[in-house]
C-alpha positions as CSV (number, residue, x, y, z in Angstrom):
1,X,-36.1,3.7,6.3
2,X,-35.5,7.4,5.3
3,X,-33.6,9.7,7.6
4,X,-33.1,13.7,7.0
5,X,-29.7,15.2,8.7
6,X,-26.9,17.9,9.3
7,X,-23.9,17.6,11.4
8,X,-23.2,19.5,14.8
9,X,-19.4,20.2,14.9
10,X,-19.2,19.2,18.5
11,X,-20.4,15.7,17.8
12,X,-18.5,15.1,14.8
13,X,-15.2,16.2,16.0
14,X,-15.8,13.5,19.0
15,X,-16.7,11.3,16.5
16,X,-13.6,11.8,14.6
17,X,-11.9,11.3,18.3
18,X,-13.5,7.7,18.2
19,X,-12.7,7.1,14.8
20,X,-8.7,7.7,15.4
21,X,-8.8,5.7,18.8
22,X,-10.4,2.4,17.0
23,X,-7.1,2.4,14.5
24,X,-5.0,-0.2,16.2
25,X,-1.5,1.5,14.9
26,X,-2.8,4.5,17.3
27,X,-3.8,2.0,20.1
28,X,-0.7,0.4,19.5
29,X,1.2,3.8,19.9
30,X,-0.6,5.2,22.6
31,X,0.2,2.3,24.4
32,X,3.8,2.2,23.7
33,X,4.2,5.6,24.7
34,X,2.1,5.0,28.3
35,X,4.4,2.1,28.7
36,X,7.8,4.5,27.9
37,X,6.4,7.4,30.4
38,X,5.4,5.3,32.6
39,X,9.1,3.4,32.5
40,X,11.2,6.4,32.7
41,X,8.6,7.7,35.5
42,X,9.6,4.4,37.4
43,X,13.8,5.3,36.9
44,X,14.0,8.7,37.5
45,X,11.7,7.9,40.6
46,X,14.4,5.4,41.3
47,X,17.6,7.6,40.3
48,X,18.5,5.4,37.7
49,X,17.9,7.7,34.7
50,X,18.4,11.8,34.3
51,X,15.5,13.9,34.4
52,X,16.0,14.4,30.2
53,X,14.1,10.9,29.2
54,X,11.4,11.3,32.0
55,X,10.5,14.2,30.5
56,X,10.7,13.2,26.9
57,X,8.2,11.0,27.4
58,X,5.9,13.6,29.1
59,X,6.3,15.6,26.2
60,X,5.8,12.9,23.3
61,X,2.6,11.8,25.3
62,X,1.2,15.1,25.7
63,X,2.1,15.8,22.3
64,X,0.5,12.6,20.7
65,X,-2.8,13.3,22.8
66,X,-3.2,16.9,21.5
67,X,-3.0,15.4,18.1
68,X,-5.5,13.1,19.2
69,X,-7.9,14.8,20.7
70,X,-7.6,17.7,19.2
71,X,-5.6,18.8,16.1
72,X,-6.4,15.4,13.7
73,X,-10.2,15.5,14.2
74,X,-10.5,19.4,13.8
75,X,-8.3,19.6,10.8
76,X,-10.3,16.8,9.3
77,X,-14.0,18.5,10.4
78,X,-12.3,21.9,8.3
79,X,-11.2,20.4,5.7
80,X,-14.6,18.0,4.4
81,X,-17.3,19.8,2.9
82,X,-19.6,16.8,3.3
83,X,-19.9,18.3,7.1
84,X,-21.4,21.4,6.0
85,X,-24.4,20.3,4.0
86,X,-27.6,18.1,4.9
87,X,-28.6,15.2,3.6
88,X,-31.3,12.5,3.5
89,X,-30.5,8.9,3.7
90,X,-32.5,6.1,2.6
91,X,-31.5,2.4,4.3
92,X,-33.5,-0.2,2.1
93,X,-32.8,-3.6,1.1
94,X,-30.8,-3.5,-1.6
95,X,-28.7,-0.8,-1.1
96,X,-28.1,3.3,0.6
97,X,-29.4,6.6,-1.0
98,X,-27.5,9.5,0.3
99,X,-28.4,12.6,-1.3
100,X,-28.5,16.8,-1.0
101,X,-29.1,19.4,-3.2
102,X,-26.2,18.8,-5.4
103,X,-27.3,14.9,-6.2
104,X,-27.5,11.5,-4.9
105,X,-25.2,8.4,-4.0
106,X,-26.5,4.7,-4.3
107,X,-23.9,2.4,-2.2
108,X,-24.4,-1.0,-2.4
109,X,-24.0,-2.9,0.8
110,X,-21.2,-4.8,-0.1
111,X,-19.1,-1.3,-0.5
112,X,-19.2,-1.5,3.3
113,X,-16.5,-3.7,5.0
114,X,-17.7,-3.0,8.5
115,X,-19.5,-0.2,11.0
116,X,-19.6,0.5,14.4
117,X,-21.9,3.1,16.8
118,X,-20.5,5.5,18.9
119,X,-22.8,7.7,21.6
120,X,-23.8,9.9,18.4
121,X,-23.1,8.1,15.5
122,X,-23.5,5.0,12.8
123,X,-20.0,4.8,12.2
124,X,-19.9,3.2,8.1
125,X,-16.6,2.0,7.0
126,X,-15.7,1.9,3.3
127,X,-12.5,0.3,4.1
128,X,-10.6,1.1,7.0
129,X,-10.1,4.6,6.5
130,X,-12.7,5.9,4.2
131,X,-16.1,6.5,6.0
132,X,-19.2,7.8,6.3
133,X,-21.3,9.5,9.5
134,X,-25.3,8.7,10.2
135,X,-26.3,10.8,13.4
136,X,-28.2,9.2,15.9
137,X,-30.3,12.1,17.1
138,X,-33.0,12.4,14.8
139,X,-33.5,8.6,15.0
140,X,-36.5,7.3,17.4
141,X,-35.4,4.2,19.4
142,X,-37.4,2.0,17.9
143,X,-35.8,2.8,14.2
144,X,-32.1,2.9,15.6
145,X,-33.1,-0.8,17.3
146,X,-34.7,-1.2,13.2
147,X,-31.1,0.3,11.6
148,X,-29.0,-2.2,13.8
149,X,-30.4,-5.0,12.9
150,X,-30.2,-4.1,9.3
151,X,-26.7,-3.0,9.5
152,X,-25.4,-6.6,11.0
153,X,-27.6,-8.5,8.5
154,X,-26.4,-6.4,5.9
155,X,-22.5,-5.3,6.3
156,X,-21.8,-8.2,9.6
């Protein structure tokens, strides 16, 4: 199964956005810091805190969100090449072809430890922070149906 692609920046940045939000230390995080606004929301409401911690919290959450959402994921998109070029991948059997004009990659399934889809994306996972993007959009239906299957037989 032989796909030909090149990255939209839109798409990959909210892929990136997906990426960060599966990491459980950043669930993890995000929660804690919900849980602190949302504390200090309840005593200031109350009178039993200053306005200072309240709006600490506002700050820290806005401030983890923008990293989030927005500075992480577009640092990232500036900073790898690989976003720039095209490519064509080949899914077979035995292992993945990735290759552009400057060469070709063979990974062997077992270099994947796991993979997930998000609205635009095959989501490949070297380990849990090196990884690899497949678009979705050039893929017919009945081949993305086809590529899923493979992927669970083939990285679980």
């Amino acid at each position: 199964m032989q796909i030909s692609f090149s990255y939209e920046k839109k798409k990959v940045i909210q892929a990136l956005r997906y990426h960060f939000v599966q990491r459980p230390e950043i669930r993890i995080l995000i929660i804690l810091v919900n849980v602190f606004a949302i504390f200090s929301a309840i005593l200031f409401y109350t009178k039993k805190i200053r306005p200072e911690p309240f709006l600490l919290g506002s700050f820290i959450w806005l401030m983890l969100m923008a990293a989030f959402w927005y500075f992480l994921p577009n640092s990232i998109y500036k900073k790898a090449a690989t976003f720039q070029d095209s490519f064509i991948i080949d899914f077979n059997e035995e292992d993945i072809r990735l290759e552009n004009e400057r060469g070709y990659v063979n990974w062997q399934w077992q270099k994947f430890s796991r993979f997930f889809e998000s609205p635009h994306f095959f989501h490949l996972y070297f380990d849990s922070k090196s990884f690899f993007l497949v678009p979705k959009d050039d893929i017919g239906e009945e081949m993305k149906h086809e590529l899923r299957g493979m992927l669970k037989r083939k990285i679980g």
